[in-house]
Biopython code that builds the backbone (N, CA, C, O; Angstrom):
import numpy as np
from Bio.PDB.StructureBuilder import StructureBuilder

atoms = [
    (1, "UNK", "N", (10.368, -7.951, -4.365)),
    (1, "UNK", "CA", (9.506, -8.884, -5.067)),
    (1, "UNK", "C", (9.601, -10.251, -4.414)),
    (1, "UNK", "O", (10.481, -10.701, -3.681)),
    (2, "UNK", "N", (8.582, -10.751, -4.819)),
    (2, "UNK", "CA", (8.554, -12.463, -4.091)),
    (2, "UNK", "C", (7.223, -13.125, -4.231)),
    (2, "UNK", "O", (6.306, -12.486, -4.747)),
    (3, "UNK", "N", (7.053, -14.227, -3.860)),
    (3, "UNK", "CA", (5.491, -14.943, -3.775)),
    (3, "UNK", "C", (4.999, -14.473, -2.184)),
    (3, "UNK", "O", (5.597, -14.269, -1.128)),
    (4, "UNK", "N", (4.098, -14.442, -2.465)),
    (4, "UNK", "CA", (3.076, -13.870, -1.204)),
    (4, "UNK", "C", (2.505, -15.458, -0.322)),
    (4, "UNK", "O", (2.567, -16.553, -0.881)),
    (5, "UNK", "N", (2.158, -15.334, 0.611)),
    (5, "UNK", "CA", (1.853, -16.828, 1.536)),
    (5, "UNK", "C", (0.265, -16.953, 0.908)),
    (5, "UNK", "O", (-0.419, -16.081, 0.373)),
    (6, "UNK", "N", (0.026, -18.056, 1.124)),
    (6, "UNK", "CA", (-1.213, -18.834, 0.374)),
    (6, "UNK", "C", (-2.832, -17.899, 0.709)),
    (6, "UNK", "O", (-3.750, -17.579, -0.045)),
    (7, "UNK", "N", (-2.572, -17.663, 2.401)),
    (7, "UNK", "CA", (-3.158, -16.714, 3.040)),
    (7, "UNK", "C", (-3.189, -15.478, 3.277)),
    (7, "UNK", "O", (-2.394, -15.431, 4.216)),
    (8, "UNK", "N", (-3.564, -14.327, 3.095)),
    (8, "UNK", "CA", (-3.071, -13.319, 3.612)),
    (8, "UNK", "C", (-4.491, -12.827, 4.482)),
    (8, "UNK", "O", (-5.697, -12.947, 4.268)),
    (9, "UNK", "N", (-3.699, -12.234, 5.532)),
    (9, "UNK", "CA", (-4.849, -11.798, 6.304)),
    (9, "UNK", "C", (-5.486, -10.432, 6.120)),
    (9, "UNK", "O", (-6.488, -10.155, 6.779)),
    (10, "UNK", "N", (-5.095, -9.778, 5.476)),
    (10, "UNK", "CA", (-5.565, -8.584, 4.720)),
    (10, "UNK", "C", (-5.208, -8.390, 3.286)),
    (10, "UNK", "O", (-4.231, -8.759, 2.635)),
    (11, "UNK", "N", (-6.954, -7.272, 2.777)),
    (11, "UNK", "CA", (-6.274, -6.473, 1.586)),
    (11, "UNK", "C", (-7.174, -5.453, 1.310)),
    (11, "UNK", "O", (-8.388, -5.285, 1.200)),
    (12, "UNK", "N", (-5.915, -4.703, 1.223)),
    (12, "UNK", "CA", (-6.176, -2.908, 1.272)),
    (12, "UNK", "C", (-6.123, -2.293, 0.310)),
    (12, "UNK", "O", (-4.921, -2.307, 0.041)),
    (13, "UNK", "N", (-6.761, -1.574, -0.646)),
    (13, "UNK", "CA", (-6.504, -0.654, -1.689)),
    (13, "UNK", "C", (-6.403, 0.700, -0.967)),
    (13, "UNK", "O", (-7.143, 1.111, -0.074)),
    (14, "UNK", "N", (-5.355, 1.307, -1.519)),
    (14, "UNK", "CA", (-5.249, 2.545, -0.884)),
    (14, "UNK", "C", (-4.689, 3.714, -2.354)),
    (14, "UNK", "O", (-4.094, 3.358, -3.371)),
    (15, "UNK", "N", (-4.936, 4.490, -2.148)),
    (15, "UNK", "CA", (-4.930, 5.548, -2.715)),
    (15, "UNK", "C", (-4.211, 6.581, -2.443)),
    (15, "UNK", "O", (-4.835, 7.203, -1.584)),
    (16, "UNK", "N", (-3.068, 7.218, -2.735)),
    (16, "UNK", "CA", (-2.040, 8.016, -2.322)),
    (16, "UNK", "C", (-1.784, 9.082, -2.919)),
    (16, "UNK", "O", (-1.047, 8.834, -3.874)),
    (17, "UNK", "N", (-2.076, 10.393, -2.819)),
    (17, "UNK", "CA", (-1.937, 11.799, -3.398)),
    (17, "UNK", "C", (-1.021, 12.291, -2.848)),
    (17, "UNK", "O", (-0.952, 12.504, -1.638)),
    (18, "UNK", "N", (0.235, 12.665, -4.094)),
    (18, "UNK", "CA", (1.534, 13.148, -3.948)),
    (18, "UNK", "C", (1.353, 14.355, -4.529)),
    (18, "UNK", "O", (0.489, 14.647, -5.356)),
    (19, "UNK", "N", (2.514, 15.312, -3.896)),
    (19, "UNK", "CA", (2.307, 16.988, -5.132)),
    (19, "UNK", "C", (3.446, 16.352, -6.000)),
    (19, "UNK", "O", (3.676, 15.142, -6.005)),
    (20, "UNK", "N", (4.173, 17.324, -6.769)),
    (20, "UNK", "CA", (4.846, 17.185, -7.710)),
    (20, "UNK", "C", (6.473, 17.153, -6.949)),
    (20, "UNK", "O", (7.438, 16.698, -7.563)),
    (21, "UNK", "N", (6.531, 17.445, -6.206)),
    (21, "UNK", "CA", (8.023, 17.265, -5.226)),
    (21, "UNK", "C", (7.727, 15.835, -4.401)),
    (21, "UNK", "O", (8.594, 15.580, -3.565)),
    (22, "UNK", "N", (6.583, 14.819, -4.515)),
    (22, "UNK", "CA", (6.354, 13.694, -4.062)),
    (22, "UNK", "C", (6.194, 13.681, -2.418)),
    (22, "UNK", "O", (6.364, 12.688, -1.711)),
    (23, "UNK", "N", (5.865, 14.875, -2.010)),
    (23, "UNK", "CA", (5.250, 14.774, -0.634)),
    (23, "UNK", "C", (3.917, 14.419, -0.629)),
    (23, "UNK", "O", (3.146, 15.093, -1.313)),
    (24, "UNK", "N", (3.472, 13.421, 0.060)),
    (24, "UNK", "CA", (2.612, 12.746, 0.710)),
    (24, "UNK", "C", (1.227, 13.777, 1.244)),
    (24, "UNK", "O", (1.132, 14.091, 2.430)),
    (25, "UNK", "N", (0.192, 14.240, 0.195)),
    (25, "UNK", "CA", (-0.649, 14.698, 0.930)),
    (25, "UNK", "C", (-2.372, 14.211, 1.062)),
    (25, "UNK", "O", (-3.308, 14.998, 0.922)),
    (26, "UNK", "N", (-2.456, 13.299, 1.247)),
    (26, "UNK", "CA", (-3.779, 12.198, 1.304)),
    (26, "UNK", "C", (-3.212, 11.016, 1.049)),
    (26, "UNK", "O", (-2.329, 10.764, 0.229)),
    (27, "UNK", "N", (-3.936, 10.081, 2.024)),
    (27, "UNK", "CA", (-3.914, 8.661, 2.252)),
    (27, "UNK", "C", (-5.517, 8.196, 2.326)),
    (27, "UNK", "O", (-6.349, 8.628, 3.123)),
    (28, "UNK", "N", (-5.676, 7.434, 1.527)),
    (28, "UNK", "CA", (-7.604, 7.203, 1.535)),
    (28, "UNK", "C", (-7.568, 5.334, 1.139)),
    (28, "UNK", "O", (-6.956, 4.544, 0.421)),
    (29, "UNK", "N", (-8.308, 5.351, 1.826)),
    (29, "UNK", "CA", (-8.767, 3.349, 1.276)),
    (29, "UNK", "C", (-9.715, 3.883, 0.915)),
    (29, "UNK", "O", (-10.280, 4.883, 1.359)),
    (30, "UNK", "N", (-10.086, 2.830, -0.450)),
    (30, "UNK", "CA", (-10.987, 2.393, -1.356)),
    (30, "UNK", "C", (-11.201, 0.873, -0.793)),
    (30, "UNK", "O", (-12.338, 0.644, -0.382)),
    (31, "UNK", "N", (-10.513, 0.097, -0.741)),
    (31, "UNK", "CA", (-11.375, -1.506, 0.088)),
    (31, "UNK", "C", (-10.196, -1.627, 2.105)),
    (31, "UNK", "O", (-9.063, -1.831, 2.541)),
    (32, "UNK", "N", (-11.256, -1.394, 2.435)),
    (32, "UNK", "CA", (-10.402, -2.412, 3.598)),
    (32, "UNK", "C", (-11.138, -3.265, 4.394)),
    (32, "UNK", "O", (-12.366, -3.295, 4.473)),
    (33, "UNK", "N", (-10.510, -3.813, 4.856)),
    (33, "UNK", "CA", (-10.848, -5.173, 5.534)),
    (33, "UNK", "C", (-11.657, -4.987, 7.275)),
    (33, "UNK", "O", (-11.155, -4.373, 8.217)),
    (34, "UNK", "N", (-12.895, -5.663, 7.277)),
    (34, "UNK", "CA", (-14.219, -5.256, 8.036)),
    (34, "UNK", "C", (-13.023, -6.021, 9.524)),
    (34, "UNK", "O", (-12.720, -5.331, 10.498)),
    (35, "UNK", "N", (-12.607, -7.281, 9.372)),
    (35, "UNK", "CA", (-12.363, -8.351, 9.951)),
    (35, "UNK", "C", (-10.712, -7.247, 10.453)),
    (35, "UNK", "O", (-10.469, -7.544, 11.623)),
    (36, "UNK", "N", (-9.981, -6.517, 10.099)),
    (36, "UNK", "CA", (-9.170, -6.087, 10.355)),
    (36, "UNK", "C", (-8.415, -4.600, 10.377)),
    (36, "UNK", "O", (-7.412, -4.051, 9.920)),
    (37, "UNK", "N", (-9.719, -4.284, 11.323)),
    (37, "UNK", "CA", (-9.436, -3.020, 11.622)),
    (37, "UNK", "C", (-8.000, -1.715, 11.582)),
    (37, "UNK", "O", (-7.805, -0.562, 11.197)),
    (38, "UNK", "N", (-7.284, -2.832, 12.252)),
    (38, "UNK", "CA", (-6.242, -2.432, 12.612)),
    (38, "UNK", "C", (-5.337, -2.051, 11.655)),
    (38, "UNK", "O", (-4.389, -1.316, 11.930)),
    (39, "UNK", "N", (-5.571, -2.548, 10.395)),
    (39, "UNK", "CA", (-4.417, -2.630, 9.426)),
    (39, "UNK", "C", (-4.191, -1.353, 8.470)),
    (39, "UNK", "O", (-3.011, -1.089, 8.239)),
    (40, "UNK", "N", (-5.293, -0.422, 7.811)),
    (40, "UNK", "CA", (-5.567, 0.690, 7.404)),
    (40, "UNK", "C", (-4.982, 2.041, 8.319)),
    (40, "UNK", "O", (-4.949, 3.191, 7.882)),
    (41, "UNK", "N", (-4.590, 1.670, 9.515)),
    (41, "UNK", "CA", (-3.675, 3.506, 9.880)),
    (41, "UNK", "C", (-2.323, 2.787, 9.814)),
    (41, "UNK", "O", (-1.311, 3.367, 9.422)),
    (42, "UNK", "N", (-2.337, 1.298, 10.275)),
    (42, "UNK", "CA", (-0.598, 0.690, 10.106)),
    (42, "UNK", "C", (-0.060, 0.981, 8.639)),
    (42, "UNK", "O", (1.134, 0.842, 8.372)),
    (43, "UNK", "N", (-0.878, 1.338, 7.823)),
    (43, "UNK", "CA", (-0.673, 1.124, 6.234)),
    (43, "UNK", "C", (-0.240, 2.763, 6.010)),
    (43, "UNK", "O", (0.849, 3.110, 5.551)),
    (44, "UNK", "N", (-1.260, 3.638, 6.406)),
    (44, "UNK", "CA", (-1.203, 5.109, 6.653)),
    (44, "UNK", "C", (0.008, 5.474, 6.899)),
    (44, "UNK", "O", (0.660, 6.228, 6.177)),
    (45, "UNK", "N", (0.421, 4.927, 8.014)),
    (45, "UNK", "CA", (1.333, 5.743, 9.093)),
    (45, "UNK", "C", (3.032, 5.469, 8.098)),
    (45, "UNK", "O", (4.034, 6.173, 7.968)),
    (46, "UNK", "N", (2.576, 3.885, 7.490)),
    (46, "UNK", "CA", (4.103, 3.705, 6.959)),
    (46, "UNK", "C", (3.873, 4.857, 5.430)),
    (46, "UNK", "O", (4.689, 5.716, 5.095)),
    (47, "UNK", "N", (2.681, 4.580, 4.783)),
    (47, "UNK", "CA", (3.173, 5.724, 3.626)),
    (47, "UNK", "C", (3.382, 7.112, 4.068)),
    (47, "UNK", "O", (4.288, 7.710, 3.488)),
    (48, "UNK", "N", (2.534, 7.934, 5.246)),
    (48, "UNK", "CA", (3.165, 9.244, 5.427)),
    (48, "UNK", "C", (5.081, 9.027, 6.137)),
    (48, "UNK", "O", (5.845, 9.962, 6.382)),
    (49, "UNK", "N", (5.270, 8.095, 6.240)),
    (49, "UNK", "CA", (6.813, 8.193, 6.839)),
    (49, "UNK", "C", (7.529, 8.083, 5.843)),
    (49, "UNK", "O", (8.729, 8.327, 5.971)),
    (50, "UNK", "N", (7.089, 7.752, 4.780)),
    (50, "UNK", "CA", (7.974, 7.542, 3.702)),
    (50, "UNK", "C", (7.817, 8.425, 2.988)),
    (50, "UNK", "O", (8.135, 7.966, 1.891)),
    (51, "UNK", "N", (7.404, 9.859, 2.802)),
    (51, "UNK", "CA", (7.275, 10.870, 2.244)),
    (51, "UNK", "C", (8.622, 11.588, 3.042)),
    (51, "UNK", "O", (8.982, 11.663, 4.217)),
    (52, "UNK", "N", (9.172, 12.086, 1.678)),
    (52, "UNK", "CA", (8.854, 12.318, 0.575)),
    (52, "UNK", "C", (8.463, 11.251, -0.697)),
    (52, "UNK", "O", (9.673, 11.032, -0.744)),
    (53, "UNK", "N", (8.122, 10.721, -1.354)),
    (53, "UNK", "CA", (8.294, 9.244, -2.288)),
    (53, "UNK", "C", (9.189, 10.629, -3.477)),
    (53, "UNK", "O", (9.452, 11.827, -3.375)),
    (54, "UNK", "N", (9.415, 9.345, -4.711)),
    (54, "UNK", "CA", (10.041, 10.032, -5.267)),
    (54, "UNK", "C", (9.216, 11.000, -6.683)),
    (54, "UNK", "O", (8.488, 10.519, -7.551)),
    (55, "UNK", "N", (9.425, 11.726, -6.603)),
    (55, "UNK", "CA", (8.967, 12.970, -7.465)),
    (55, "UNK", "C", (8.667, 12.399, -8.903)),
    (55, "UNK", "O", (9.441, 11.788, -9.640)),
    (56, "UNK", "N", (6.960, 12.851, -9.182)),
    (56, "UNK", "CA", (6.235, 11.730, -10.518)),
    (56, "UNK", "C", (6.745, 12.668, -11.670)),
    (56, "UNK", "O", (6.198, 12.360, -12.729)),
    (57, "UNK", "N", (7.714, 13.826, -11.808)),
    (57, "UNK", "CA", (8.683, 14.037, -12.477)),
    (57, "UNK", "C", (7.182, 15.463, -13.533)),
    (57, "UNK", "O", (6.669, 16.490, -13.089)),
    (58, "UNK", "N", (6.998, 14.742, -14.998)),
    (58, "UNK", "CA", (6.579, 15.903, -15.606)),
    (58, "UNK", "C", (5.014, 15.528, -15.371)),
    (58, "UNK", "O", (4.249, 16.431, -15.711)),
    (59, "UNK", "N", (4.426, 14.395, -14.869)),
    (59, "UNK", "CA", (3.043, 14.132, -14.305)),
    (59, "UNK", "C", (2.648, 15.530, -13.229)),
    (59, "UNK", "O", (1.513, 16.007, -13.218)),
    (60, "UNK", "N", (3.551, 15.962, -12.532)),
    (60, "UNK", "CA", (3.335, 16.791, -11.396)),
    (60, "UNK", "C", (2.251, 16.125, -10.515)),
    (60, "UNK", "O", (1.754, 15.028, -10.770)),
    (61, "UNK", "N", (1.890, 17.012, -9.296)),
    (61, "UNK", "CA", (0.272, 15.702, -8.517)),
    (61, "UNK", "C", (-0.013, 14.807, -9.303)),
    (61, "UNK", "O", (-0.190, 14.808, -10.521)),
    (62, "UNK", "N", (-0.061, 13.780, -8.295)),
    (62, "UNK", "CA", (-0.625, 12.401, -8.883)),
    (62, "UNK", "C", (-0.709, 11.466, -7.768)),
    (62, "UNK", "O", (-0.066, 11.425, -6.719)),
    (63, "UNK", "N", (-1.888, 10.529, -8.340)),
    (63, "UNK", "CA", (-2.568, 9.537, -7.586)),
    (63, "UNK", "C", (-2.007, 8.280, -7.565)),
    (63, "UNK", "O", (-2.093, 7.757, -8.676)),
    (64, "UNK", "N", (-1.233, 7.289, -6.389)),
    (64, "UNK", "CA", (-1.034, 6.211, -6.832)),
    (64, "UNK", "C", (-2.135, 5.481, -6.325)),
    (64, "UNK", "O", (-2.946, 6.170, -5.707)),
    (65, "UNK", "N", (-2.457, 3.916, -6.445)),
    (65, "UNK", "CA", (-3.587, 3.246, -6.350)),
    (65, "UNK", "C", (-2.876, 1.629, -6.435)),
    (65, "UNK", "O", (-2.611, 0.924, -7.408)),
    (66, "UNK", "N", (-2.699, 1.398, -4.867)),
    (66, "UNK", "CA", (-1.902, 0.191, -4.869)),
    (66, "UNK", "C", (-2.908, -1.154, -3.936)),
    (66, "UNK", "O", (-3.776, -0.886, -3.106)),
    (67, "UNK", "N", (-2.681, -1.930, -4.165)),
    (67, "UNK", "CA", (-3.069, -3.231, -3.421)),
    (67, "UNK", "C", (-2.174, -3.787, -2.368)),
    (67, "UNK", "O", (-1.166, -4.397, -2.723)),
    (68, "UNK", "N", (-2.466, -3.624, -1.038)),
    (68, "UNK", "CA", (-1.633, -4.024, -0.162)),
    (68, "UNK", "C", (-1.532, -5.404, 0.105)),
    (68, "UNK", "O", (-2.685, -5.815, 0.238)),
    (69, "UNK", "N", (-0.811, -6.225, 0.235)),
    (69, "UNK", "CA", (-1.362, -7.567, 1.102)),
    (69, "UNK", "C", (-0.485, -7.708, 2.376)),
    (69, "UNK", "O", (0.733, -7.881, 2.361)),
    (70, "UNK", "N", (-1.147, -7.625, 3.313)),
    (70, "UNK", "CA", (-0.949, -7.970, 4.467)),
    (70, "UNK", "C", (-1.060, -9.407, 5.370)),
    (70, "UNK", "O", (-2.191, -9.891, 5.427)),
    (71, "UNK", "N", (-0.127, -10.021, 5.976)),
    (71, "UNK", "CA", (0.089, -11.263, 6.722)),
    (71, "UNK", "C", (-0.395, -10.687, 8.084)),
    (71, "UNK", "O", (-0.599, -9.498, 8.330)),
    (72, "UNK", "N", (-0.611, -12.264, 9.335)),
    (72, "UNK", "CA", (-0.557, -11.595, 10.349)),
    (72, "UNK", "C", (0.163, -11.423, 11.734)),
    (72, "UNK", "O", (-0.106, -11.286, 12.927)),
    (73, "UNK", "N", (1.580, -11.538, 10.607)),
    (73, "UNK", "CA", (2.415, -11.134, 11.129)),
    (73, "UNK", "C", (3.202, -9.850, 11.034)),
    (73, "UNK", "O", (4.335, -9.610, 11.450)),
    (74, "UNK", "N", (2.380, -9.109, 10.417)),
    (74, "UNK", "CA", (2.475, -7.302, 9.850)),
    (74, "UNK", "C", (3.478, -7.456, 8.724)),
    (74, "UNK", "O", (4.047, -6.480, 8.237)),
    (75, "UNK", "N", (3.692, -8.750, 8.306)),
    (75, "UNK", "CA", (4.417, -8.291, 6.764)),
    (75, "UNK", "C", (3.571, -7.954, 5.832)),
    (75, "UNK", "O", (2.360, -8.164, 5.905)),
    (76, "UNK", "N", (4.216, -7.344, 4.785)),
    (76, "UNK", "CA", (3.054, -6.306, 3.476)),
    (76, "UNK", "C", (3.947, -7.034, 2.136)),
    (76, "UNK", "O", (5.070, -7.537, 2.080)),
    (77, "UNK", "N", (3.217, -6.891, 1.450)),
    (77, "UNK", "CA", (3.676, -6.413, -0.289)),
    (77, "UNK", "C", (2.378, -6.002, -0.749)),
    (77, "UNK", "O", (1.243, -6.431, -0.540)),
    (78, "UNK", "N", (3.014, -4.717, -1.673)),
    (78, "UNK", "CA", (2.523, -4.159, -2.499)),
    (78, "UNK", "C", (2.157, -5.450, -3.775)),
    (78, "UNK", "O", (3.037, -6.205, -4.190)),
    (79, "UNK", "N", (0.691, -5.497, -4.263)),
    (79, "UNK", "CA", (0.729, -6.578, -5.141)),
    (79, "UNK", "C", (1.178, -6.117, -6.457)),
    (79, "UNK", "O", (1.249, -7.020, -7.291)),
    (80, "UNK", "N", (1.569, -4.688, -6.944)),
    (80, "UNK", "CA", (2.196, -4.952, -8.305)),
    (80, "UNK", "C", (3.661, -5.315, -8.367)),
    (80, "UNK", "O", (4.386, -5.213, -9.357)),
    (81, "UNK", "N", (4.059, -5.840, -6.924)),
    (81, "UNK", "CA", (5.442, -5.931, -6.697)),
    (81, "UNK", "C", (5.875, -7.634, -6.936)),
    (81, "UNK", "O", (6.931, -8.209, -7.198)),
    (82, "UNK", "N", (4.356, -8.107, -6.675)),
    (82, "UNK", "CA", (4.277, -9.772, -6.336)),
    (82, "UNK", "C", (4.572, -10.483, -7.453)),
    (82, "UNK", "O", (4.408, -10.006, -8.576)),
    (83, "UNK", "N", (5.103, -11.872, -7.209)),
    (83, "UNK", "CA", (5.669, -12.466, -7.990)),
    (83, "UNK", "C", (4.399, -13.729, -8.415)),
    (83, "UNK", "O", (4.654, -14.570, -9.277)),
    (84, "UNK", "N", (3.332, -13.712, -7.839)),
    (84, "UNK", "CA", (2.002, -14.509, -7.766)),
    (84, "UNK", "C", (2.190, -15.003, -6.270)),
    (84, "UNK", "O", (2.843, -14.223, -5.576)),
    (85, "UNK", "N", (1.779, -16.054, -5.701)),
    (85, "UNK", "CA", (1.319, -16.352, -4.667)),
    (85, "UNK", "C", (1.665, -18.046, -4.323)),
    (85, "UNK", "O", (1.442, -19.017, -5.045)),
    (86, "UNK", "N", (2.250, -18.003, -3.039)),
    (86, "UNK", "CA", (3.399, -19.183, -3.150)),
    (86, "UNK", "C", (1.752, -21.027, -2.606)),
    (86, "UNK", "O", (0.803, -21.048, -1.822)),
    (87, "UNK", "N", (2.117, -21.700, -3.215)),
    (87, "UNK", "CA", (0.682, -22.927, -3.024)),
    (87, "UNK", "C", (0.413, -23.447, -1.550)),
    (87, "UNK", "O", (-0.588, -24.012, -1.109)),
    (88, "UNK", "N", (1.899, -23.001, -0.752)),
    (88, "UNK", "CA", (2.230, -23.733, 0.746)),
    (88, "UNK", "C", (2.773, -23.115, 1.473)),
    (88, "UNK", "O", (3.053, -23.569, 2.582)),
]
sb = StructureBuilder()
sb.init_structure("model")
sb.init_model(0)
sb.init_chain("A")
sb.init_seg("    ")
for serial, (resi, resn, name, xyz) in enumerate(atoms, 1):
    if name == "N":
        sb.init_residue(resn, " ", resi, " ")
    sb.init_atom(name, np.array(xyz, "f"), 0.0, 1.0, " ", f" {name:<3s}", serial, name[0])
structure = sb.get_structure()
């Protein structure tokens, strides 16, 4: 958690389909950024590496639906992680 920089140079909604053992099977954007191509498989590549995530328990499959923010210096936060957004 933390404040995010005043700017961010991206933002990504992405969409993440886990089975019920929390392996990683679809990665999909819903918004990404026209101006920053690049940032949507960098986003990809880190959620399939992080599969397994952890198991959504008696939900079984399930969809997460997160807001990325991206700097451009390839730092991220997840925005339900953010603490709001720092003025400077």
């Amino acid at each position: 958690k933390g404040k995010i920089p005043p700017l961010v140079y991206a933002v990504v909604v992405v969409e993440t389909d886990i089975d019920a053992s929390g392996n990683v099977l679809r990665v999909e954007f819903s918004r990404t950024p026209s101006h920053a191509p690049e940032v949507p498989p960098l986003i990809a590549d880190l959620i399939r590496k992080a599969s397994p995530l952890p198991s959504p328990g008696k939900l079984g499959a399930h969809t997460y639906v997160d807001t990325w923010l991206w700097d451009k210096g390839g730092n991220f936060q997840l925005d339900s992680r953010t603490l709001g957004q720092r003025s400077r």
